[in-house]
Backbone atoms as SQL, in Angstrom:
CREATE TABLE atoms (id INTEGER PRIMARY KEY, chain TEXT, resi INTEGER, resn TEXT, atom TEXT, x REAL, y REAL, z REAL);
INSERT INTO atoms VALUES
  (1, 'A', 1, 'UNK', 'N', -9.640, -88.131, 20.250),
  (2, 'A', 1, 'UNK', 'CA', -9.077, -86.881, 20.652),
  (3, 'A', 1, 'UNK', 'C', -7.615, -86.773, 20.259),
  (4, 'A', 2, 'UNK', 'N', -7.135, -87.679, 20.011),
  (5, 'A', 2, 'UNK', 'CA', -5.663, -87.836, 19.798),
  (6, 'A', 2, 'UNK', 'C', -4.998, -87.758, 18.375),
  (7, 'A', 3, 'UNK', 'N', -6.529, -87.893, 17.569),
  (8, 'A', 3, 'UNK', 'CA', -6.239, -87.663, 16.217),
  (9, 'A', 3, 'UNK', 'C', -6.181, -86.529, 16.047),
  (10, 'A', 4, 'UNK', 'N', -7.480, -86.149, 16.819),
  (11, 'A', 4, 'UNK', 'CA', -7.606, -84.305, 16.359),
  (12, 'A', 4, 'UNK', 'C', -6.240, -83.701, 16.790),
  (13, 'A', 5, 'UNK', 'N', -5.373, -83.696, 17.989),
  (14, 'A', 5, 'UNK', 'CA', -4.406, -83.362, 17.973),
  (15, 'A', 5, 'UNK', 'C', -3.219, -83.661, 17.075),
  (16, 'A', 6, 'UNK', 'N', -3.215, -84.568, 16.742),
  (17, 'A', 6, 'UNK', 'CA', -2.164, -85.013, 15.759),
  (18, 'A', 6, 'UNK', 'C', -2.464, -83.821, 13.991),
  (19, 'A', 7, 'UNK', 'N', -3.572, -84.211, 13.682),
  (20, 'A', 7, 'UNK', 'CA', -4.117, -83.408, 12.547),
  (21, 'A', 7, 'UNK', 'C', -3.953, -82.117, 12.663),
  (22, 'A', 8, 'UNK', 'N', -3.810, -81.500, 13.714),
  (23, 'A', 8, 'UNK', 'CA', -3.685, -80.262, 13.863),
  (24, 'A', 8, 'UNK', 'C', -2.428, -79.761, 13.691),
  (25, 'A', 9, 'UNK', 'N', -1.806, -80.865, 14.638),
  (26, 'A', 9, 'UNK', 'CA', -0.170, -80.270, 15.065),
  (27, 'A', 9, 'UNK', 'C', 0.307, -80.569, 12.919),
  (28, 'A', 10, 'UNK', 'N', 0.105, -81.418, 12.807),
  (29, 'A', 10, 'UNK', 'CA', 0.106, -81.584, 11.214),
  (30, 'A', 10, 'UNK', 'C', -0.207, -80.110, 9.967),
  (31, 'A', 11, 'UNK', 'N', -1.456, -79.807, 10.836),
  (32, 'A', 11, 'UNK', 'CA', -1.765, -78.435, 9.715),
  (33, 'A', 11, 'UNK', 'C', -0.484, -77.421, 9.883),
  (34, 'A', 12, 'UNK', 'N', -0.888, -77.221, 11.406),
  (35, 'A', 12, 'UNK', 'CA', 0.162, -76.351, 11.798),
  (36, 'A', 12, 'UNK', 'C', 1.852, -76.745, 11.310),
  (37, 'A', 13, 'UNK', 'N', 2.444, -77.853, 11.466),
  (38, 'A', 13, 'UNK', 'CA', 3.913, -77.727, 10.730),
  (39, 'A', 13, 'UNK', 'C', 3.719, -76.929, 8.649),
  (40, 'A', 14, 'UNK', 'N', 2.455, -77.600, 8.400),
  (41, 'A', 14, 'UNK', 'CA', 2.737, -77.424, 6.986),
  (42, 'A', 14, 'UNK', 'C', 1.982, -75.681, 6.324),
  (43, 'A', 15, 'UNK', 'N', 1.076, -75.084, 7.467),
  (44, 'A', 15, 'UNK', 'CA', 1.087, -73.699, 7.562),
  (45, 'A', 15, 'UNK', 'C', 2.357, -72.652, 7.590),
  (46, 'A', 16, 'UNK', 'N', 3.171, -73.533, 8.987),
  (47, 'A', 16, 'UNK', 'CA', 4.670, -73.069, 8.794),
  (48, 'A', 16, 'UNK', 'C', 5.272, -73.028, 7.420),
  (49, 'A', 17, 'UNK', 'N', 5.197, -74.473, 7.295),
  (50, 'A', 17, 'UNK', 'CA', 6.075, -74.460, 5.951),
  (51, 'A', 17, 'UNK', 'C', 5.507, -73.269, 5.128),
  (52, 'A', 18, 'UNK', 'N', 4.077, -73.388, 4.709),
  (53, 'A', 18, 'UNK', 'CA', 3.792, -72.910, 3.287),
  (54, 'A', 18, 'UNK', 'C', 4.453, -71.202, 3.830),
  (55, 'A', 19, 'UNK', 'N', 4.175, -70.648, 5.019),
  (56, 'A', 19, 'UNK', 'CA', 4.277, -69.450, 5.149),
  (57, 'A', 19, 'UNK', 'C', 6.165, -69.299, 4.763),
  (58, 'A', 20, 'UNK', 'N', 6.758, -69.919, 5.353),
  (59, 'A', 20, 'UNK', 'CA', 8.367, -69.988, 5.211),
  (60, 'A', 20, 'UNK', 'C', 8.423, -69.728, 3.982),
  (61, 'A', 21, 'UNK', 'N', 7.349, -70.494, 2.990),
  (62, 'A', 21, 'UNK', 'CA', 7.746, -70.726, 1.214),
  (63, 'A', 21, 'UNK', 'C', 7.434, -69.299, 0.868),
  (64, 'A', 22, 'UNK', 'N', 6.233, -69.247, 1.346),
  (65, 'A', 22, 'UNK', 'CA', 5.921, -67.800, 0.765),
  (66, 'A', 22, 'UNK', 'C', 6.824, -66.672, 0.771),
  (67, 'A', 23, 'UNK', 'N', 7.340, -66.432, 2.259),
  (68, 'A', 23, 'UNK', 'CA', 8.061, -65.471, 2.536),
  (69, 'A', 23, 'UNK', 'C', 9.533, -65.498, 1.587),
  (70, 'A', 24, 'UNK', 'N', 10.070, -66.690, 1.645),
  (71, 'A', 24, 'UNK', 'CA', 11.149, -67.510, -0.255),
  (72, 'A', 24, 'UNK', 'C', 10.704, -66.250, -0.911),
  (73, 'A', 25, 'UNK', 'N', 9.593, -66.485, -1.500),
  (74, 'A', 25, 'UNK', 'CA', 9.390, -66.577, -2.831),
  (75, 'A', 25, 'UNK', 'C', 8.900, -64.969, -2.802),
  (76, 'A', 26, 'UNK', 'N', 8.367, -64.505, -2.062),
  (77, 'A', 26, 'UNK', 'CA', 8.523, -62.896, -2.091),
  (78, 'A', 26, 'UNK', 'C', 9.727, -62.355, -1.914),
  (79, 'A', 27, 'UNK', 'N', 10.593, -62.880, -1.357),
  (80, 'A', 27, 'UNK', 'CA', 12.180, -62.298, -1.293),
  (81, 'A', 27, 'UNK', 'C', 12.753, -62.007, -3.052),
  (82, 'A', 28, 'UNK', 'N', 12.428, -63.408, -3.386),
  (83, 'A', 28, 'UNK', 'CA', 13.173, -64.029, -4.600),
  (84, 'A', 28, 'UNK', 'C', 11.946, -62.819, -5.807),
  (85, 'A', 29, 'UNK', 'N', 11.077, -62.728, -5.631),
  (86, 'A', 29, 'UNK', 'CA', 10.380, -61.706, -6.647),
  (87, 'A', 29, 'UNK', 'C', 11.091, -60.680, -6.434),
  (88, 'A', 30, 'UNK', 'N', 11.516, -60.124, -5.634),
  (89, 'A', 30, 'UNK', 'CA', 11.882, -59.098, -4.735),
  (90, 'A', 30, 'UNK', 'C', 13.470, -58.226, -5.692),
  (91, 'A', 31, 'UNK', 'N', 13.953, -59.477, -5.822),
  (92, 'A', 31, 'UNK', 'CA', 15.479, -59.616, -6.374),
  (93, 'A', 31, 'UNK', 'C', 14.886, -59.928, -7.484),
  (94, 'A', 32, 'UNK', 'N', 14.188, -60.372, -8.324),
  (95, 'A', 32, 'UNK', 'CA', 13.952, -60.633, -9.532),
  (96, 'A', 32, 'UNK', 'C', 13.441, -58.979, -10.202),
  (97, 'A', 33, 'UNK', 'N', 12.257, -58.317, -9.522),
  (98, 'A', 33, 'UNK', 'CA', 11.827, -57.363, -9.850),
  (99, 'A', 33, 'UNK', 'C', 13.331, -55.921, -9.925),
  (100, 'A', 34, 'UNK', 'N', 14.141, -56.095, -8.818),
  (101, 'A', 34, 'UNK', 'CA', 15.542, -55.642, -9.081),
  (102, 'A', 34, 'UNK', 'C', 16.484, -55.586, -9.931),
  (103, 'A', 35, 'UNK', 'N', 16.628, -57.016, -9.920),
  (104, 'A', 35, 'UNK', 'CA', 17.072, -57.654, -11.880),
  (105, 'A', 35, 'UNK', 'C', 16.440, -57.052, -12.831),
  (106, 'A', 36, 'UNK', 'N', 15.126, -56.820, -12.757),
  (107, 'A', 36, 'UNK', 'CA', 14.796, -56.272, -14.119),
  (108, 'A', 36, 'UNK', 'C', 14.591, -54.875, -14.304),
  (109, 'A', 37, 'UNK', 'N', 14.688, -54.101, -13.579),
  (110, 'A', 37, 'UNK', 'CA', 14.987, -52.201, -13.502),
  (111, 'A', 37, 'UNK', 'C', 16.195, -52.394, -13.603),
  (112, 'A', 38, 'UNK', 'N', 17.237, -52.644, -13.042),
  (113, 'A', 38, 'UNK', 'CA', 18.537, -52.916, -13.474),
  (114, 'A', 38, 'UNK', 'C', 18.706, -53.280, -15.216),
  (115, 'A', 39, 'UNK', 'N', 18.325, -54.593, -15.665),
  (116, 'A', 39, 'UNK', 'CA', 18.350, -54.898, -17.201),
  (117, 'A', 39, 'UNK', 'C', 17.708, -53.650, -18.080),
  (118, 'A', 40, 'UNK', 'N', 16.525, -52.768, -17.526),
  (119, 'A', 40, 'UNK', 'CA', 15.784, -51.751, -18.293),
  (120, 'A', 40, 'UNK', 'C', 17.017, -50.585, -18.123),
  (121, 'A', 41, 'UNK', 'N', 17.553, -50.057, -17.045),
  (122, 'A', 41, 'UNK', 'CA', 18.290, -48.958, -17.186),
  (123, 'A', 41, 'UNK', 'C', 19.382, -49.365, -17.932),
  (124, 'A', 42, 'UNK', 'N', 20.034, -50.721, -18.054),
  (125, 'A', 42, 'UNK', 'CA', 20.987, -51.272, -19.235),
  (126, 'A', 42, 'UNK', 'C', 20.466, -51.192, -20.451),
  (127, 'A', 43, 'UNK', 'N', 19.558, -51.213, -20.672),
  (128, 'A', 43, 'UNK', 'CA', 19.067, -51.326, -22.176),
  (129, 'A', 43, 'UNK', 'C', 18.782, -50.299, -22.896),
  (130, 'A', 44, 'UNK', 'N', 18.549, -48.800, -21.784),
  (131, 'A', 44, 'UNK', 'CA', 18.472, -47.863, -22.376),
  (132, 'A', 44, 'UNK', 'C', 20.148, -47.048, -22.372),
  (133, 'A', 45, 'UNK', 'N', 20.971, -47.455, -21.445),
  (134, 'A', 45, 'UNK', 'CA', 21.964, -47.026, -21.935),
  (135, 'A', 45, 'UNK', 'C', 22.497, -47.499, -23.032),
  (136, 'A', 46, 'UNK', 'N', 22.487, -48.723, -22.968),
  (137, 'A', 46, 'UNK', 'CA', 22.860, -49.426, -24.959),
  (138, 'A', 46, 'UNK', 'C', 22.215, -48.989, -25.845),
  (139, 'A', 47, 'UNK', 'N', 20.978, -48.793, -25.597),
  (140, 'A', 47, 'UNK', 'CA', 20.299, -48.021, -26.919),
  (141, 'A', 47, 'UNK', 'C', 20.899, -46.390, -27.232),
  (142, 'A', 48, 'UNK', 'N', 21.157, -45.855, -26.018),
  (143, 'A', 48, 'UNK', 'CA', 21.677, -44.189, -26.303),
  (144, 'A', 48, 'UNK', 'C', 22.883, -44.606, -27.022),
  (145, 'A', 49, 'UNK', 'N', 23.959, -45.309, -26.446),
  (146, 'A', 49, 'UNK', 'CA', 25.543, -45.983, -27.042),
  (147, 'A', 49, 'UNK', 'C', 25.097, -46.122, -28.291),
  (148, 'A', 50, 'UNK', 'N', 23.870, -46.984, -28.829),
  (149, 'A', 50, 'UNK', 'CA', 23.926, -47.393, -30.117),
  (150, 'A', 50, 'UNK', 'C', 23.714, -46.565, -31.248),
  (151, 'A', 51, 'UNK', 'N', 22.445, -45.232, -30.771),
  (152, 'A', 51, 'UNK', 'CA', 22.343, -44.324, -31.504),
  (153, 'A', 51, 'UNK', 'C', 23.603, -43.573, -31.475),
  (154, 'A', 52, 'UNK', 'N', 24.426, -43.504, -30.691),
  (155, 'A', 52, 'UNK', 'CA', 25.759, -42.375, -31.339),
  (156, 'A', 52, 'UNK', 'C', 26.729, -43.062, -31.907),
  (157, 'A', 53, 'UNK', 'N', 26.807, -44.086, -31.581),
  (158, 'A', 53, 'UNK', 'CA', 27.456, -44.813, -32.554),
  (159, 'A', 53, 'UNK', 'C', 26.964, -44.758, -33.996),
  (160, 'A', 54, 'UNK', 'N', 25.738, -44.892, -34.103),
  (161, 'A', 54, 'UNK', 'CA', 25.212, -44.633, -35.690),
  (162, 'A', 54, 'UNK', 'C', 25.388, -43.761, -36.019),
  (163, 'A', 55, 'UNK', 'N', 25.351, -42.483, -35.170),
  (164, 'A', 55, 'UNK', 'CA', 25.425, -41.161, -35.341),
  (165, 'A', 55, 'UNK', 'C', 27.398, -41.160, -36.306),
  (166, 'A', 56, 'UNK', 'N', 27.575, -41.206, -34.898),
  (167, 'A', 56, 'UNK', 'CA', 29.424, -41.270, -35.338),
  (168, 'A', 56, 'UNK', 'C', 29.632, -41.927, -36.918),
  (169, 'A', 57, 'UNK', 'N', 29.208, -43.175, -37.192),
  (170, 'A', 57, 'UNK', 'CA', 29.601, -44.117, -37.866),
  (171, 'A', 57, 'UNK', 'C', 28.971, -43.202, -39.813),
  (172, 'A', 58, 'UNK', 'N', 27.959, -42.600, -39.288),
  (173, 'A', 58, 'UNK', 'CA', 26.923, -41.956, -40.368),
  (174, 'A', 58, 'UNK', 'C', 27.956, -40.504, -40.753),
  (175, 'A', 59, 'UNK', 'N', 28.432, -39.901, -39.862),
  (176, 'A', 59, 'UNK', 'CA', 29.366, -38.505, -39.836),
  (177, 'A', 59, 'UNK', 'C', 30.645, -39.604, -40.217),
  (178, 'A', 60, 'UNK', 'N', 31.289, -40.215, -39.554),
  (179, 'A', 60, 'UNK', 'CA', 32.323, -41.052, -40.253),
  (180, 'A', 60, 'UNK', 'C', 32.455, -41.250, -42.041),
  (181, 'A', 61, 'UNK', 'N', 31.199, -41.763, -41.938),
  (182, 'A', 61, 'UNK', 'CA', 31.143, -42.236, -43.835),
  (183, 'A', 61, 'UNK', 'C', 30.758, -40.820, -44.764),
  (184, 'A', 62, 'UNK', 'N', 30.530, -39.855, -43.937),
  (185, 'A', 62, 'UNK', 'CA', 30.168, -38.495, -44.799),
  (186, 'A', 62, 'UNK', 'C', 31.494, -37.886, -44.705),
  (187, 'A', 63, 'UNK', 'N', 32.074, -37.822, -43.813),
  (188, 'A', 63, 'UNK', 'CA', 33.665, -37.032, -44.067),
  (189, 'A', 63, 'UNK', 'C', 34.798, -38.070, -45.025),
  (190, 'A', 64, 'UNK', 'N', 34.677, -39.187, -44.846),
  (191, 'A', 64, 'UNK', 'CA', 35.565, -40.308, -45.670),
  (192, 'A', 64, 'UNK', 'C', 34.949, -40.304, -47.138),
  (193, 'A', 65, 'UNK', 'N', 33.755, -39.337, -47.426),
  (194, 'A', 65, 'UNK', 'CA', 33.249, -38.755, -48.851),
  (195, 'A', 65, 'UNK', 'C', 33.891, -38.155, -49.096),
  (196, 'A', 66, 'UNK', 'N', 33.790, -36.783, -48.384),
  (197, 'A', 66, 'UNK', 'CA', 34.439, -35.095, -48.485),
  (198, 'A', 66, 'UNK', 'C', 35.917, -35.666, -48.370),
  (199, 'A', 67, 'UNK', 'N', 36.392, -36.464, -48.211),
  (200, 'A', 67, 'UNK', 'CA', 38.395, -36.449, -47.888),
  (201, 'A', 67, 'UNK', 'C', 38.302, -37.478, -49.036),
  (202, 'A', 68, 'UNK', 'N', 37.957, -37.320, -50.056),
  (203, 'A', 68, 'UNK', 'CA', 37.885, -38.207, -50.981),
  (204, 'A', 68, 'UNK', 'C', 38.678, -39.573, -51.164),
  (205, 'A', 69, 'UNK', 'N', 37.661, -40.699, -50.716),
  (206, 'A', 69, 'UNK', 'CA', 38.712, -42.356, -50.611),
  (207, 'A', 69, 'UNK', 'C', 38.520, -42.800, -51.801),
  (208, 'A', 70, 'UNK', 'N', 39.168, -43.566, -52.143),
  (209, 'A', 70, 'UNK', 'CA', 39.194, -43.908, -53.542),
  (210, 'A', 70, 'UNK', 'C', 37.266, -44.595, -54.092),
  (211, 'A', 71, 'UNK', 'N', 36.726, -44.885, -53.040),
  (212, 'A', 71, 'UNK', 'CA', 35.443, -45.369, -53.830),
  (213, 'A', 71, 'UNK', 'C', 34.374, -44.190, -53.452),
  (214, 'A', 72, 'UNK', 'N', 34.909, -43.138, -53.086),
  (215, 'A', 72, 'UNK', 'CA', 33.920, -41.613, -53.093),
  (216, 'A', 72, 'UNK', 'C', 34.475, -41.054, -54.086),
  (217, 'A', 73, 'UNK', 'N', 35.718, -40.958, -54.831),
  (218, 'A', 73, 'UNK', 'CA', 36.612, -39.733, -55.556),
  (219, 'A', 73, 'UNK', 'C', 35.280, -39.346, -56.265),
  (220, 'A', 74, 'UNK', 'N', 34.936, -39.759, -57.116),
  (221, 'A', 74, 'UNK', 'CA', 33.958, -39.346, -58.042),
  (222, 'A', 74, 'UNK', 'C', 32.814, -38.497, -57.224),
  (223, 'A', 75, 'UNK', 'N', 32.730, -38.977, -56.249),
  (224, 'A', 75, 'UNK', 'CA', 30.900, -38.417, -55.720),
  (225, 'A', 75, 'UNK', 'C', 31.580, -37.206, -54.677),
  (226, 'A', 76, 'UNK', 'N', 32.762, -37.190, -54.462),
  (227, 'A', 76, 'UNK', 'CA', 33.276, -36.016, -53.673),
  (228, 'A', 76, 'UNK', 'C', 33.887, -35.289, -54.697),
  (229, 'A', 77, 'UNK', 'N', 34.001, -35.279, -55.879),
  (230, 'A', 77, 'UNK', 'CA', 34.386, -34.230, -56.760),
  (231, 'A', 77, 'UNK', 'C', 33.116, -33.579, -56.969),
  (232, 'A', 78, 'UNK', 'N', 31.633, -34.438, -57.011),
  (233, 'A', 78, 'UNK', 'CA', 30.664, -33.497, -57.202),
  (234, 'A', 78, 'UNK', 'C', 30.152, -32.975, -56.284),
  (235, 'A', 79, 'UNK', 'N', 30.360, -33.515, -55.362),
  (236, 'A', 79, 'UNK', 'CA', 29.825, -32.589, -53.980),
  (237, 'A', 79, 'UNK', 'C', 30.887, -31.474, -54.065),
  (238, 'A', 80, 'UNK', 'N', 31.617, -31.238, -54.130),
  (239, 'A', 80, 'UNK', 'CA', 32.387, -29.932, -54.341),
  (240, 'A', 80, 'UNK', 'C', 32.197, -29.135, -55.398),
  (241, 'A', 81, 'UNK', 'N', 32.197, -29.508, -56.465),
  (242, 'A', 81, 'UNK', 'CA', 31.683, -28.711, -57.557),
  (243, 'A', 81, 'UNK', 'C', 30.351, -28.049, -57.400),
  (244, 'A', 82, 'UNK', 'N', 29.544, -29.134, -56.864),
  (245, 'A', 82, 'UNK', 'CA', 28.167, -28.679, -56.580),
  (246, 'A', 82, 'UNK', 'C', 28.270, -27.334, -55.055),
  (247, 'A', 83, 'UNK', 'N', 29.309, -27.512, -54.047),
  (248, 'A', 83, 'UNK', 'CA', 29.314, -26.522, -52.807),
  (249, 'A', 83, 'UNK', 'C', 30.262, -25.057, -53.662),
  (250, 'A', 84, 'UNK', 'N', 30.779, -25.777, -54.823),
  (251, 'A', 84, 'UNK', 'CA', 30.872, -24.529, -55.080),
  (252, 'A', 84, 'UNK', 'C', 30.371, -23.489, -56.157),
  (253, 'A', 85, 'UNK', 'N', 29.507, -23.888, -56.816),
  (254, 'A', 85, 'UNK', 'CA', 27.789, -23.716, -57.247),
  (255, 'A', 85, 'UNK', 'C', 27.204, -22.618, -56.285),
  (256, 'A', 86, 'UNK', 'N', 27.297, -23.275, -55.285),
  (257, 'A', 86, 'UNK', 'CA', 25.875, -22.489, -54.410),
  (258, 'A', 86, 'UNK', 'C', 26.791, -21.488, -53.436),
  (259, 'A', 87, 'UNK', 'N', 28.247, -21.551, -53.405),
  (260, 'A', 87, 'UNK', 'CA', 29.031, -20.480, -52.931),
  (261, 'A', 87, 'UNK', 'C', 28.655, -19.374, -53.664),
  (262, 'A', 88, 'UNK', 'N', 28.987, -19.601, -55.109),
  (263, 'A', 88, 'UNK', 'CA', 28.746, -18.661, -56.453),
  (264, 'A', 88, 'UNK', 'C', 27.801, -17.880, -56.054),
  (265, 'A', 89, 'UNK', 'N', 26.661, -18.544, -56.251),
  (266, 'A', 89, 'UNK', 'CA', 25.134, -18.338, -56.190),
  (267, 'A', 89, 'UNK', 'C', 25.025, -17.079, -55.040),
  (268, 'A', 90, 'UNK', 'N', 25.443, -17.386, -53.896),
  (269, 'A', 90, 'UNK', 'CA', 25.444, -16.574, -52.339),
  (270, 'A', 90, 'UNK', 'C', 26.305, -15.402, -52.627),
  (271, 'A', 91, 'UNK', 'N', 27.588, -15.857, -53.354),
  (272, 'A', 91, 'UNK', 'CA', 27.899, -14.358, -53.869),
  (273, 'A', 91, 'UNK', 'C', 27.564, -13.116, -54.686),
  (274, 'A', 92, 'UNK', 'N', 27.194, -13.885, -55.477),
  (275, 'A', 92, 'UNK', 'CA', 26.315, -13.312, -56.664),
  (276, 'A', 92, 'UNK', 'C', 25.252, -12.614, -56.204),
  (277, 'A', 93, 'UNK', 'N', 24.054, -13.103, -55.369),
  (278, 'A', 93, 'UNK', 'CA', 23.103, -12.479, -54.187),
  (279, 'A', 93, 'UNK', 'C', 23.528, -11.509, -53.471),
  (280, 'A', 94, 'UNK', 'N', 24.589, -11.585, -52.740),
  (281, 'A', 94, 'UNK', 'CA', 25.152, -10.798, -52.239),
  (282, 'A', 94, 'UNK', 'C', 25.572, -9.532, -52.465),
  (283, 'A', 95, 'UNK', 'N', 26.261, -9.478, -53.534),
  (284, 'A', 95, 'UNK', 'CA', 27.193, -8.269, -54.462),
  (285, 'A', 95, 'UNK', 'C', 25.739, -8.221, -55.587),
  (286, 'A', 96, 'UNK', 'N', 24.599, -8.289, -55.701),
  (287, 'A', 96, 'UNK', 'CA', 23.711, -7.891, -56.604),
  (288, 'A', 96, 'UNK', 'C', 23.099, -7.541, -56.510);
């Protein structure tokens, strides 16, 4: 009879325990699952940052064409010649 009590009082401390662990370890998912909606709403703000940055960086290298830098001069003389082509053209339509 003294075993059965002993074995018991035994289940019972390590029921405690496991339940204590459990209740751990759902906390800790808890904060983990937090961590990671947190990292997702970061990642989509870096991704929006990154597209305007490309954006910017893409309008950057098209106006440093048109303001002609020394390794556009050539390709921004024809983009002008060519905008003013199709000015012509619109006038010409216009008045015809």
């Amino acid at each position: 009879m003294g075993t059965m009590i002993e074995i018991t009082s035994s289940l019972e401390v390590k029921i405690n325990a496991l339940i204590k662990q459990h209740k751990q370890l759902k906390e800790y998912t808890q904060q983990l699952e937090e961590t990671i909606q947190l990292l997702e709403q970061q990642k989509v703000s870096l991704q929006k940052q990154l597209e305007k940055l490309q954006s910017e960086n893409h309008q950057l290298k098209s106006a440093n064409a048109l303001l002609g830098s020394k390794e556009y001069k050539r390709e921004t003389k024809l983009k002008i010649n060519s905008l003013i082509r199709e000015i012509d053209q619109c006038i010409v339509q216009l008045t015809g």
